[in-house]
BABA-402816 format. One record per atom (N, C-alpha, C): residue number from 1; atom name; x negated, y, z negated. Coordinates in nm, 2 decimals. Layout:
! residues N
(NUM,"CA",(X,Y,Z))
...
//
This chain:
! residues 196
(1,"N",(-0.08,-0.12,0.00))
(1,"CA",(0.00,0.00,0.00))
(1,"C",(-0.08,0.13,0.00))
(2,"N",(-0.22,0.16,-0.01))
(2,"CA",(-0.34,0.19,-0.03))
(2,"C",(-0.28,0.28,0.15))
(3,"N",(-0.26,0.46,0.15))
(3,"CA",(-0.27,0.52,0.23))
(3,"C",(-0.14,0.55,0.28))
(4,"N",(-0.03,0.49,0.21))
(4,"CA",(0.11,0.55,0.26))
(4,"C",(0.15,0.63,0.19))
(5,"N",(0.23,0.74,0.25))
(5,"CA",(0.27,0.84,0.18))
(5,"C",(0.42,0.82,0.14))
(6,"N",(0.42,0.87,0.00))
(6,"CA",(0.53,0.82,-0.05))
(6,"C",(0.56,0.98,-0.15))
(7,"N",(0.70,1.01,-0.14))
(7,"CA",(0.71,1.15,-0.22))
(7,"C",(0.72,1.11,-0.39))
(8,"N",(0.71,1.22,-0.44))
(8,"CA",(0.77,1.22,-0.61))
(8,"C",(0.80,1.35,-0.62))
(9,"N",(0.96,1.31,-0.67))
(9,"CA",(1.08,1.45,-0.65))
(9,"C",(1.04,1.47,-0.78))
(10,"N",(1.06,1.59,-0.79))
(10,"CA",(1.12,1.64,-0.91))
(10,"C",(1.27,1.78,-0.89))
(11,"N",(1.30,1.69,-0.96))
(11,"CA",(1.42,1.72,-0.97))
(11,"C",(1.51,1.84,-1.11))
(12,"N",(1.50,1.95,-1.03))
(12,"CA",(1.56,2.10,-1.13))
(12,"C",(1.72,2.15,-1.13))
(13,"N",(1.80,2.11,-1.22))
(13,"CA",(1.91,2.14,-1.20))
(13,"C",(1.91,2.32,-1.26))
(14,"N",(2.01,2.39,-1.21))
(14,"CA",(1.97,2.53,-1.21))
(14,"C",(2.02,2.55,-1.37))
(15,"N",(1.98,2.69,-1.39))
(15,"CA",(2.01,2.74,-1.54))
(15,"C",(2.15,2.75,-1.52))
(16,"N",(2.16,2.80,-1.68))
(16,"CA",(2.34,2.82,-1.74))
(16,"C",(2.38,2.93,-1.65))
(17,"N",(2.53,2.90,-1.66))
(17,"CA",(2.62,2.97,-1.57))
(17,"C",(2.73,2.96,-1.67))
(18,"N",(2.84,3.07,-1.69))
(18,"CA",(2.94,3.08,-1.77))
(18,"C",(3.02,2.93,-1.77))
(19,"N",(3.02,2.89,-1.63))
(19,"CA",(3.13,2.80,-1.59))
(19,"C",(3.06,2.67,-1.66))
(20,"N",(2.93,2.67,-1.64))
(20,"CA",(2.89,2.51,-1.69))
(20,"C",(2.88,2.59,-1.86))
(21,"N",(2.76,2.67,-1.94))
(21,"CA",(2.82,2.67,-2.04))
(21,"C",(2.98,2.65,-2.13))
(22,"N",(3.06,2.67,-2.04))
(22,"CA",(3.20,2.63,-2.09))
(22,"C",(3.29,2.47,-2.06))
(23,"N",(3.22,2.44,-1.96))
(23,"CA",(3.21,2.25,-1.94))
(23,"C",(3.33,2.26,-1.78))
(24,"N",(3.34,2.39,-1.72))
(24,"CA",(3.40,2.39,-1.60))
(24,"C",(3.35,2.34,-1.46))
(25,"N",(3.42,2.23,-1.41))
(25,"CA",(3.31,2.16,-1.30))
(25,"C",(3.33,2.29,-1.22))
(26,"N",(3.22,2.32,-1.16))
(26,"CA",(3.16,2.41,-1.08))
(26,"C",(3.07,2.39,-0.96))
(27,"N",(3.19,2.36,-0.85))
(27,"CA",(3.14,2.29,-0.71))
(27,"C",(3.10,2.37,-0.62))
(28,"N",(3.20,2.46,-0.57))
(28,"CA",(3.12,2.56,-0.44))
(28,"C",(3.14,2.70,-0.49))
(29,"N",(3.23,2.67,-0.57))
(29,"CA",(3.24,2.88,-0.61))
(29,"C",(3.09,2.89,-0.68))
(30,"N",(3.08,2.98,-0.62))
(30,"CA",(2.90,3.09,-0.61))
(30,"C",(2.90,3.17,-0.76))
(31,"N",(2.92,3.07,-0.87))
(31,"CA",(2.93,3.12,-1.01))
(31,"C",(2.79,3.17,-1.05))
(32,"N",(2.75,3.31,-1.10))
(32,"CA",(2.56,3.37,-1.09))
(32,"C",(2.52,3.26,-1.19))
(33,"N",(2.39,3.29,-1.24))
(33,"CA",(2.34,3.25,-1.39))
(33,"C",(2.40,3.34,-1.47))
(34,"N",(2.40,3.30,-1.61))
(34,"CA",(2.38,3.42,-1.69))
(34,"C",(2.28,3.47,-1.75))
(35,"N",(2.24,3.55,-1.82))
(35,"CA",(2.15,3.60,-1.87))
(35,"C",(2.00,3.46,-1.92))
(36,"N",(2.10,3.43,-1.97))
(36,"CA",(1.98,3.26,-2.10))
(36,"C",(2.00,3.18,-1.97))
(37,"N",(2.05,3.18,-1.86))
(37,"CA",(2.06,3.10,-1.74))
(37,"C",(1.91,3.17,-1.68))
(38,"N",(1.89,3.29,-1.67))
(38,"CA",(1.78,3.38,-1.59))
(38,"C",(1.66,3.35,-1.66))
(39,"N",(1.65,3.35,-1.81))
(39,"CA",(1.57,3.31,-1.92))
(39,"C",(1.51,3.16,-1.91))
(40,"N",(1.58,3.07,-1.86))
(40,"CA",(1.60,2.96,-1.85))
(40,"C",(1.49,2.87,-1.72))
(41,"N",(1.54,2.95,-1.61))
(41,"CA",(1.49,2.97,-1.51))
(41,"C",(1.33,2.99,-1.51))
(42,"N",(1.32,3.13,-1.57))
(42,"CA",(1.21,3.18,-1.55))
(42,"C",(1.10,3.10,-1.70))
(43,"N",(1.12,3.03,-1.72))
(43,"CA",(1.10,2.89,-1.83))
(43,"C",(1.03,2.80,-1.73))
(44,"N",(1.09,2.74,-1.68))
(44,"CA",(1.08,2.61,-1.55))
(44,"C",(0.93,2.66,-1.51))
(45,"N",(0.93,2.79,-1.48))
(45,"CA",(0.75,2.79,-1.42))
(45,"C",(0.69,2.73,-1.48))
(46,"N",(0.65,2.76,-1.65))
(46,"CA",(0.55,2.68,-1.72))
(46,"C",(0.58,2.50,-1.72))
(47,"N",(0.70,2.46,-1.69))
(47,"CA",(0.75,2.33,-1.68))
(47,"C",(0.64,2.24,-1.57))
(48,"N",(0.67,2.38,-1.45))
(48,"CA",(0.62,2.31,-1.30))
(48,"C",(0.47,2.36,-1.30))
(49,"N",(0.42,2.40,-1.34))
(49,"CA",(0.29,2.48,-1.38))
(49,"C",(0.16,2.39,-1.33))
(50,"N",(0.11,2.41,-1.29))
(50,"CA",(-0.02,2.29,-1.21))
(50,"C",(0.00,2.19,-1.09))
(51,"N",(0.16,2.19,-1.08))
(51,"CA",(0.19,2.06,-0.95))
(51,"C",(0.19,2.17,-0.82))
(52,"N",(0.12,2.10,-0.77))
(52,"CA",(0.12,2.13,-0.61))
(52,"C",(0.18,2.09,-0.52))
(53,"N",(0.32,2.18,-0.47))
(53,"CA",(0.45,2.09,-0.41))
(53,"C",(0.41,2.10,-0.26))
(54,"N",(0.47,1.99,-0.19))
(54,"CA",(0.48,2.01,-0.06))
(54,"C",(0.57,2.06,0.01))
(55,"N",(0.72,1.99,-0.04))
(55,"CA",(0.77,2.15,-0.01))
(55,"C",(0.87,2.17,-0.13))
(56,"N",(0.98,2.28,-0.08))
(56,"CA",(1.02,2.31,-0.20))
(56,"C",(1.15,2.32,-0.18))
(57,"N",(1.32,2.25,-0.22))
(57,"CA",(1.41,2.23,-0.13))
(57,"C",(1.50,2.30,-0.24))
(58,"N",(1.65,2.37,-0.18))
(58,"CA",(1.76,2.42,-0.28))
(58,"C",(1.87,2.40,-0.24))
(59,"N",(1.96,2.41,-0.29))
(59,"CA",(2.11,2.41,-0.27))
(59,"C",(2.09,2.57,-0.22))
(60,"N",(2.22,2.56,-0.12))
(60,"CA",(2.24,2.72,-0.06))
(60,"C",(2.35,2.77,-0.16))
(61,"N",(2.38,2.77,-0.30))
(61,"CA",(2.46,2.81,-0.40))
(61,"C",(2.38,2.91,-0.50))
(62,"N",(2.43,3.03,-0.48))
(62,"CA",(2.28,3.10,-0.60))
(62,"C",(2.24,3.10,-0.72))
(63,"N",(2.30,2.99,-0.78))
(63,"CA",(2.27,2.96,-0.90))
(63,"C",(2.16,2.89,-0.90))
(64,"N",(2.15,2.75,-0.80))
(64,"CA",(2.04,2.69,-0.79))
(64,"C",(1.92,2.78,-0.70))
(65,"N",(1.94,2.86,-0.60))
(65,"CA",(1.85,2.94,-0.53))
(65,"C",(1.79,3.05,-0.63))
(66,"N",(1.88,3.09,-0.68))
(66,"CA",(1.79,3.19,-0.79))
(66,"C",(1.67,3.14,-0.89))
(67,"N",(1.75,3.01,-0.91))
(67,"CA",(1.64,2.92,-1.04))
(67,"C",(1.57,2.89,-0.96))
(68,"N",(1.52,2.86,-0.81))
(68,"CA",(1.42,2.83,-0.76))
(68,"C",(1.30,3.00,-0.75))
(69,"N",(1.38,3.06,-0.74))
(69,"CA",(1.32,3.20,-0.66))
(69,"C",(1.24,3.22,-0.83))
(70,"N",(1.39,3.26,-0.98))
(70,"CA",(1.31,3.30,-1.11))
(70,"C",(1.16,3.25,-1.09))
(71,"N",(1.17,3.08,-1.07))
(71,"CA",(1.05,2.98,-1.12))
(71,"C",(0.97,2.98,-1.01))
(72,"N",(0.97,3.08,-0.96))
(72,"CA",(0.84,3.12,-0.88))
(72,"C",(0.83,3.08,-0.72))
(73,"N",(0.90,3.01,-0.71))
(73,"CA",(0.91,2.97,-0.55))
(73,"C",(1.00,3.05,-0.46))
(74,"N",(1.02,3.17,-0.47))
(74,"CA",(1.09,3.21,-0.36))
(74,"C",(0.97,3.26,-0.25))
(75,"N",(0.87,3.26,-0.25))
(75,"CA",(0.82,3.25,-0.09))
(75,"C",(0.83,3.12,-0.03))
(76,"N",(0.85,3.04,-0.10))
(76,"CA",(0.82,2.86,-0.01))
(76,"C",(0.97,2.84,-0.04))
(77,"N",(1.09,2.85,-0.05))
(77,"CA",(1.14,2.74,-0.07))
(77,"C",(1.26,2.75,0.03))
(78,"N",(1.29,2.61,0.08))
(78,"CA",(1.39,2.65,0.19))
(78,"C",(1.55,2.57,0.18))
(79,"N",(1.64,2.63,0.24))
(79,"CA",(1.76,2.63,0.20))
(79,"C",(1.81,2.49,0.24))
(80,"N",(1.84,2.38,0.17))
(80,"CA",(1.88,2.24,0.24))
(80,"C",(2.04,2.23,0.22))
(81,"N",(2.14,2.26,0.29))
(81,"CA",(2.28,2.25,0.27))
(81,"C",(2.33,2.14,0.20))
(82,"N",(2.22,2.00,0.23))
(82,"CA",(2.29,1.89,0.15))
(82,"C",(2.26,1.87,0.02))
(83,"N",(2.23,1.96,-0.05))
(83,"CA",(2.19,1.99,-0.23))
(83,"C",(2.31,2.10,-0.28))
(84,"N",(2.41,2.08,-0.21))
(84,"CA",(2.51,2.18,-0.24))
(84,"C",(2.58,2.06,-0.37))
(85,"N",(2.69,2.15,-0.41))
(85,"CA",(2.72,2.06,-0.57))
(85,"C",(2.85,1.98,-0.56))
(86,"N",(2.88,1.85,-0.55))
(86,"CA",(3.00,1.80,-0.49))
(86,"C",(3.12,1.88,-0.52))
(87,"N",(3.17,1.89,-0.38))
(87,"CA",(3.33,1.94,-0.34))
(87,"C",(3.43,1.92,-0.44))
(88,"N",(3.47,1.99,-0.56))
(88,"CA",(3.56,1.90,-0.68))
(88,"C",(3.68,1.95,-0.65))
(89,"N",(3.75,1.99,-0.53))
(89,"CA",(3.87,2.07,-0.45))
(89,"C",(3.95,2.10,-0.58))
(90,"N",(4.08,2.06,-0.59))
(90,"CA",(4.17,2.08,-0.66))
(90,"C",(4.14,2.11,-0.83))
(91,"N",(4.01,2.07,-0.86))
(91,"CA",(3.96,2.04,-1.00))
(91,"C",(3.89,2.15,-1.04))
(92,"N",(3.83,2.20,-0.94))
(92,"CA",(3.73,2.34,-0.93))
(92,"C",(3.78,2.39,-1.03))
(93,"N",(3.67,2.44,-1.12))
(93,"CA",(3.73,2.53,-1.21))
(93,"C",(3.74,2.49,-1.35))
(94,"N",(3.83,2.36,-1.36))
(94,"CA",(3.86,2.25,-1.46))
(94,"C",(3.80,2.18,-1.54))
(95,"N",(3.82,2.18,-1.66))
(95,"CA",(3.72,2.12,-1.74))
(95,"C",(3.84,2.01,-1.75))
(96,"N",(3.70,1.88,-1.80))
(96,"CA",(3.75,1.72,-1.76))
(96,"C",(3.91,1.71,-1.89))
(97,"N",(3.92,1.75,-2.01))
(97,"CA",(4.02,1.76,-2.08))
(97,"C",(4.12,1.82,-1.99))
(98,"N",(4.08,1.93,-1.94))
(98,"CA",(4.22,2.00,-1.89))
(98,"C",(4.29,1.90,-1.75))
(99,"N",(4.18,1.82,-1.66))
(99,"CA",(4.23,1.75,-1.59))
(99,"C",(4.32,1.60,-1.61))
(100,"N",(4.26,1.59,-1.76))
(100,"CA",(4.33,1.45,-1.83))
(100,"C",(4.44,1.48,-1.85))
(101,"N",(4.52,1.60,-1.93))
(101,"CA",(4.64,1.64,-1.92))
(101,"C",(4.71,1.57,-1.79))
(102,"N",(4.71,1.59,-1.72))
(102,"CA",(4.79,1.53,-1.57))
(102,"C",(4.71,1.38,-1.52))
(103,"N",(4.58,1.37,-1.52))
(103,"CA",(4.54,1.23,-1.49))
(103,"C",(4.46,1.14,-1.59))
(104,"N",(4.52,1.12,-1.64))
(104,"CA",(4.49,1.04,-1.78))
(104,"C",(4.33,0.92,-1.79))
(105,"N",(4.24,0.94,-1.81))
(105,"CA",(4.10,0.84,-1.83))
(105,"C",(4.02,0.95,-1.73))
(106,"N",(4.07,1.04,-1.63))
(106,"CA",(4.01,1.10,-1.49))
(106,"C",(3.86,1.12,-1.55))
(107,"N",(3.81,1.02,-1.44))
(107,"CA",(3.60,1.08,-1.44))
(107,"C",(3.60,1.09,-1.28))
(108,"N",(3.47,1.22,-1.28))
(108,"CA",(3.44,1.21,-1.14))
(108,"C",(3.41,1.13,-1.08))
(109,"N",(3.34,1.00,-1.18))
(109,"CA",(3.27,0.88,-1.13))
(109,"C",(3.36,0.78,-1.10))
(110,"N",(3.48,0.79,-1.10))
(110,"CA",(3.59,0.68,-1.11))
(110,"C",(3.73,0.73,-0.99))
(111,"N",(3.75,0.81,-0.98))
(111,"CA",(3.87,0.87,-0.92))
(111,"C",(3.84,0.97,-0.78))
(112,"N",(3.74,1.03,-0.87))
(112,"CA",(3.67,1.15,-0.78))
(112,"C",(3.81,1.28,-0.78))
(113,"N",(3.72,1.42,-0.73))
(113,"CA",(3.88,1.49,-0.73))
(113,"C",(3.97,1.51,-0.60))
(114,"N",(4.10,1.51,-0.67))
(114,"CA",(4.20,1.55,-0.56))
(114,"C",(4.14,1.64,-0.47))
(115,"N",(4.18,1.61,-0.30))
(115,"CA",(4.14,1.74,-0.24))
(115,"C",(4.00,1.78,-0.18))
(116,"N",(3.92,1.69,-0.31))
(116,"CA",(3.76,1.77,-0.27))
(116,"C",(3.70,1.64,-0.21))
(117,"N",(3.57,1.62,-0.25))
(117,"CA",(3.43,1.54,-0.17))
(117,"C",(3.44,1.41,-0.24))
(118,"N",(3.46,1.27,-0.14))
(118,"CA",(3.49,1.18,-0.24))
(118,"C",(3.34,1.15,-0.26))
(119,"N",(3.27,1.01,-0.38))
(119,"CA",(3.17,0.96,-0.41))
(119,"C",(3.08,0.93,-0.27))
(120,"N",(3.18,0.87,-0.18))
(120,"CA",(3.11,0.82,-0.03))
(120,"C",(3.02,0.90,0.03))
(121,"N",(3.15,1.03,0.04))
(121,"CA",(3.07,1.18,0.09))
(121,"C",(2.93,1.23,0.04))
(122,"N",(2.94,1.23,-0.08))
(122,"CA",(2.82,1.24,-0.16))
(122,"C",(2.73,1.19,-0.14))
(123,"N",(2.76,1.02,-0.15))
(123,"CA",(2.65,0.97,-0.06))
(123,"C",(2.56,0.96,0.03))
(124,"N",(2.63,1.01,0.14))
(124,"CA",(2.58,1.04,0.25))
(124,"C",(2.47,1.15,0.29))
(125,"N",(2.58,1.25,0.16))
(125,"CA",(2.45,1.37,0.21))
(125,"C",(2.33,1.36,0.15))
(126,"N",(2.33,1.29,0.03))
(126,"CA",(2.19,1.26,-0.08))
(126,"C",(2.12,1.16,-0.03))
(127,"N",(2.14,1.05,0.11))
(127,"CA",(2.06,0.99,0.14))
(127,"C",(2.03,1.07,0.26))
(128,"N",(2.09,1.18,0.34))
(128,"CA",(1.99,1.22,0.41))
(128,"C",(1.88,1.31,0.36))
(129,"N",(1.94,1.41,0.28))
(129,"CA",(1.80,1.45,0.24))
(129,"C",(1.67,1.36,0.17))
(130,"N",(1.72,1.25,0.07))
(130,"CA",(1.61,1.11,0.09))
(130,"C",(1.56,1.07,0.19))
(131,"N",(1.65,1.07,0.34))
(131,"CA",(1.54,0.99,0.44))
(131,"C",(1.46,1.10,0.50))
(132,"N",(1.47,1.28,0.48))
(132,"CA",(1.44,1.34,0.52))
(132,"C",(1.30,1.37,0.47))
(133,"N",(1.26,1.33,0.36))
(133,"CA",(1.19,1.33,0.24))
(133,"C",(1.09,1.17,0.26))
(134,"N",(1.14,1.05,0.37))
(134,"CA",(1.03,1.00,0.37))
(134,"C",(0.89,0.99,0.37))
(135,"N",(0.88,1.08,0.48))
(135,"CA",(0.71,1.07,0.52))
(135,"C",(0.65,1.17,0.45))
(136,"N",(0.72,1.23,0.31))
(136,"CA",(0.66,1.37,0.21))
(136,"C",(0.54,1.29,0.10))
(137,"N",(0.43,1.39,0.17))
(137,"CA",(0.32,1.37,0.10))
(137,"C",(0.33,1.40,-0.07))
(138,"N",(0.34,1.33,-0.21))
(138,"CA",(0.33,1.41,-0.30))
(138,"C",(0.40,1.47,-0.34))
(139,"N",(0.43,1.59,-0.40))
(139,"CA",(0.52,1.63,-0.49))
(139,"C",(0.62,1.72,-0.44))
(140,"N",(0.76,1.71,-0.43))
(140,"CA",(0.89,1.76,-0.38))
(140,"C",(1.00,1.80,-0.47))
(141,"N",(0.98,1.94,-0.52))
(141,"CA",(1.07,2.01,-0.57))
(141,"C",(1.21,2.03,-0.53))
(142,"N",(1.34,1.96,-0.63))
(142,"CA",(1.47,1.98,-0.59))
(142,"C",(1.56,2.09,-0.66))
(143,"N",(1.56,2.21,-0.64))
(143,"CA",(1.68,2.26,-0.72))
(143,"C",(1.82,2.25,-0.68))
(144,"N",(1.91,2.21,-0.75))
(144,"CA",(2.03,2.19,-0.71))
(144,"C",(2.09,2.17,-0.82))
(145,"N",(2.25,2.12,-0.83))
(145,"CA",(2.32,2.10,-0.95))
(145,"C",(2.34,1.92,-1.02))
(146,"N",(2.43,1.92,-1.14))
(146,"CA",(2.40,1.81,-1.22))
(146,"C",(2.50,1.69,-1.13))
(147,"N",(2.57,1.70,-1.07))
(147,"CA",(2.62,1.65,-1.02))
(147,"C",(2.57,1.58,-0.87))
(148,"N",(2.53,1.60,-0.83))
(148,"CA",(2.46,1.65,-0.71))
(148,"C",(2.36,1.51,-0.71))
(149,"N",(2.24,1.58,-0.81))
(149,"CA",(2.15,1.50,-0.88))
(149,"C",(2.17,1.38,-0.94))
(150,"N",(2.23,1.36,-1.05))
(150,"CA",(2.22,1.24,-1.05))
(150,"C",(2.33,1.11,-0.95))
(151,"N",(2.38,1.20,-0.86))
(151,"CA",(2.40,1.10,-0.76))
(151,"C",(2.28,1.08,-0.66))
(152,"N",(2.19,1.15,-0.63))
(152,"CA",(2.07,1.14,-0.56))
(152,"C",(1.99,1.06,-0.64))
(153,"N",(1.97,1.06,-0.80))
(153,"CA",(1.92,1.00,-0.84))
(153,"C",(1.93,0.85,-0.82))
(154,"N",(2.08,0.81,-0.83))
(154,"CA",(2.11,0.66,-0.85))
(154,"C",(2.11,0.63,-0.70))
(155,"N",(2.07,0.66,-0.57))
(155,"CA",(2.03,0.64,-0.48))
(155,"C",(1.90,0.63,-0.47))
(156,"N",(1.82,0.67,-0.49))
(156,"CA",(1.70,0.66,-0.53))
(156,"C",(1.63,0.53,-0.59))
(157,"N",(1.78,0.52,-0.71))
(157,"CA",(1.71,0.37,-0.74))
(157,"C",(1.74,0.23,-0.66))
(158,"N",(1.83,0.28,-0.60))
(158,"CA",(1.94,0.18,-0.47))
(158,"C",(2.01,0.14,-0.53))
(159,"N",(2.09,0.25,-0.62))
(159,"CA",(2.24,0.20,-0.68))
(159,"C",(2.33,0.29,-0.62))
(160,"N",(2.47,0.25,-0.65))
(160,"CA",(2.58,0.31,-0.56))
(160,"C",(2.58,0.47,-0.66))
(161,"N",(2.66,0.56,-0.59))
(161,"CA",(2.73,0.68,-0.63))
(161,"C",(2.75,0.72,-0.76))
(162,"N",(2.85,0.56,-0.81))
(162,"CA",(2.92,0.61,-0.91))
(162,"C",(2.84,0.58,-1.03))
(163,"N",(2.73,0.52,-1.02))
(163,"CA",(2.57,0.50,-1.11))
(163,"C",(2.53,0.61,-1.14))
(164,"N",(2.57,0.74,-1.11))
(164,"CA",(2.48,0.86,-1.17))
(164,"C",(2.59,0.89,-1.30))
(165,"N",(2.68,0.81,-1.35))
(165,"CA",(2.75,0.86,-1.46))
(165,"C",(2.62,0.79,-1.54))
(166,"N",(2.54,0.74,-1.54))
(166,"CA",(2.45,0.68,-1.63))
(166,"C",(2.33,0.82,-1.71))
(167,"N",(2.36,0.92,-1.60))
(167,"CA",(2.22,1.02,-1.62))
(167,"C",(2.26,1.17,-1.60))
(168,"N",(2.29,1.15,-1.71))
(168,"CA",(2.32,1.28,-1.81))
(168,"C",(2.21,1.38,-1.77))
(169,"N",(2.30,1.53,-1.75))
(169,"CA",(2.13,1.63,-1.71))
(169,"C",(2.19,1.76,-1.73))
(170,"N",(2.12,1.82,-1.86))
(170,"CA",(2.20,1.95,-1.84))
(170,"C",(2.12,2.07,-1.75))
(171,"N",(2.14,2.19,-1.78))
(171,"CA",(2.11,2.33,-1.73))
(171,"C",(1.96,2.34,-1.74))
(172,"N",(1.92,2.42,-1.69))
(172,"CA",(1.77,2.40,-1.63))
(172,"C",(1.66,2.27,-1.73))
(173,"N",(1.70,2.15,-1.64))
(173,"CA",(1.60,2.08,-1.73))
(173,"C",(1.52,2.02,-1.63))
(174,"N",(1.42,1.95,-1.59))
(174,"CA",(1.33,1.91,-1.50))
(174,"C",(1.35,1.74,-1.51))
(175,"N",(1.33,1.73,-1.43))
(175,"CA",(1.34,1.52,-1.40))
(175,"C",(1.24,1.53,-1.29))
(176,"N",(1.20,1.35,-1.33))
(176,"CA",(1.08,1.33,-1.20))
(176,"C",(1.09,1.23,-1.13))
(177,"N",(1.14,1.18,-1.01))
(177,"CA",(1.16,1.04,-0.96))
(177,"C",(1.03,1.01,-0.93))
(178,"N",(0.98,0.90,-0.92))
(178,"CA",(0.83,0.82,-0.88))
(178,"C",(0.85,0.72,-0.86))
(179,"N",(0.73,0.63,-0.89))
(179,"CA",(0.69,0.50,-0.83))
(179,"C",(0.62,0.43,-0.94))
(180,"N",(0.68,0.28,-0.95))
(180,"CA",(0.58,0.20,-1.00))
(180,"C",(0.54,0.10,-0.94))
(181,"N",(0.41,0.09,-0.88))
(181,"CA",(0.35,0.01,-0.79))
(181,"C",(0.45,0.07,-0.67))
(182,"N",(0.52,-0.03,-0.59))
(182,"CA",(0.62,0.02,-0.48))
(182,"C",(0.72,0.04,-0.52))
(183,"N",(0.79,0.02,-0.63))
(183,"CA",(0.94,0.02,-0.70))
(183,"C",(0.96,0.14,-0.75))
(184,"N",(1.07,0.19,-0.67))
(184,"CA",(1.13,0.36,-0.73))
(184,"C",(1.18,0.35,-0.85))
(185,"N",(1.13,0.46,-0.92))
(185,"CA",(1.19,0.46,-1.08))
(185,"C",(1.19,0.62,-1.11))
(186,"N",(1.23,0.64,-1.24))
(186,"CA",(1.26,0.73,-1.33))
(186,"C",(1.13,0.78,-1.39))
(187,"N",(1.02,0.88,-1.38))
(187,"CA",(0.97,0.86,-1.48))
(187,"C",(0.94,0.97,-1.59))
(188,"N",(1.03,1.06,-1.52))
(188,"CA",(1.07,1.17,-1.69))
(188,"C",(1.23,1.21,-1.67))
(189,"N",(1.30,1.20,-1.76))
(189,"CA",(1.45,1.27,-1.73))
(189,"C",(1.47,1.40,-1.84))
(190,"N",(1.54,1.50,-1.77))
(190,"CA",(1.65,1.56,-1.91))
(190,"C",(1.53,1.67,-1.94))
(191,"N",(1.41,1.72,-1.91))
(191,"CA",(1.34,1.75,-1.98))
(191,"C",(1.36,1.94,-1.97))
(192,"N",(1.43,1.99,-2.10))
(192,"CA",(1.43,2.13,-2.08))
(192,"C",(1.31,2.18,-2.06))
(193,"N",(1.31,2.33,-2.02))
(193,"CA",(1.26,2.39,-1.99))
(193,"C",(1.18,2.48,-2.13))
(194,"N",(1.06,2.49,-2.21))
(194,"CA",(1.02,2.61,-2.33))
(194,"C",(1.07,2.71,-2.33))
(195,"N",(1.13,2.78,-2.37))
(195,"CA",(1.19,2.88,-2.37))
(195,"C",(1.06,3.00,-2.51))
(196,"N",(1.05,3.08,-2.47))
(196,"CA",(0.96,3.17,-2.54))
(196,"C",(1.05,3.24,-2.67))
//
């Protein structure tokens, strides 16, 4: 295996935003950071501090683009549409209590939402930017959302969609997909950002 190139993501979900500090799924509405979200952000540099990325990829949503730009990459980093945060249509907005009221047990991992992006969909887009990411030399910075992520994640490991309810990730925290020997694995999750 000696001379193939193989990537190791690391993976940034963006800082706080009113909507995620209050537990509202927050899919395509363009909700800012807030303040400890900007704080947050600008944190992640000392996280990413010594890696030298090849490239450097974001959701076109400015929450995650901003947390790339805070943490220092806004000259390199380029806009990848399929890091956008799954479609939650009718649910937008909703926090998972408020959707139980009407659909009783409702997870995104299980039902998906009315209206929006089913698990499939999601799929799809998280393995193209994976196959896009084959021939990436070294290290590959993802900013995007929690949702998002760890369905890329559980692709990664060659598990289905609904396997990223296993991997809990909050607001700016850093994760690192890698390699043992040739077998794709996990080898940091969840990891906040120092905050000063």
């Amino acid at each position: 295996m000696t001379g193939r190139r193989r990537p190791r993501l690391y993976l940034v979900r963006h800082g706080e935003t009113e909507w995620a500090r209050l537990g509202r799924h927050t899919g395509r509405t363009d909700v800012p950071l807030t303040a400890t979200g900007r704080a947050q952000a600008q944190a992640i540099a000392g996280r990413l501090a010594g890696v030298q990325f090849s490239r450097v990829l974001a959701s076109p949503l400015s929450r995650a683009l901003e947390t790339a730009r805070l943490a220092g990459y806004g000259d390199v980093v380029e806009i990848e549409p399929d890091l956008v945060e799954w479609d939650y249509g009718e649910y937008e907005g909703g926090t998972t209590p408020e959707i139980r009221r009407s659909v009783p047990g409702w997870t995104i991992w299980g039902r998906g939402p009315r209206g929006g992006e089913t698990a499939e969909d999601v799929t799809t887009r998280v393995d193209r930017v994976l196959a896009g990411l084959v021939g990436a030399n070294g290290a590959v910075a993802l900013f995007a959302h929690g949702h998002v992520l760890r369905v890329l994640t559980a692709r990664w490991l060659g598990l289905p969609a609904s396997e990223g309810r296993l991997f809990a990730l909050g607001t700016a925290t850093v994760s690192v997909l890698g390699w043992e020997r040739e077998a794709r694995v996990v080898e940091r999750w969840n990891e906040p950002p120092h905050l000063p």
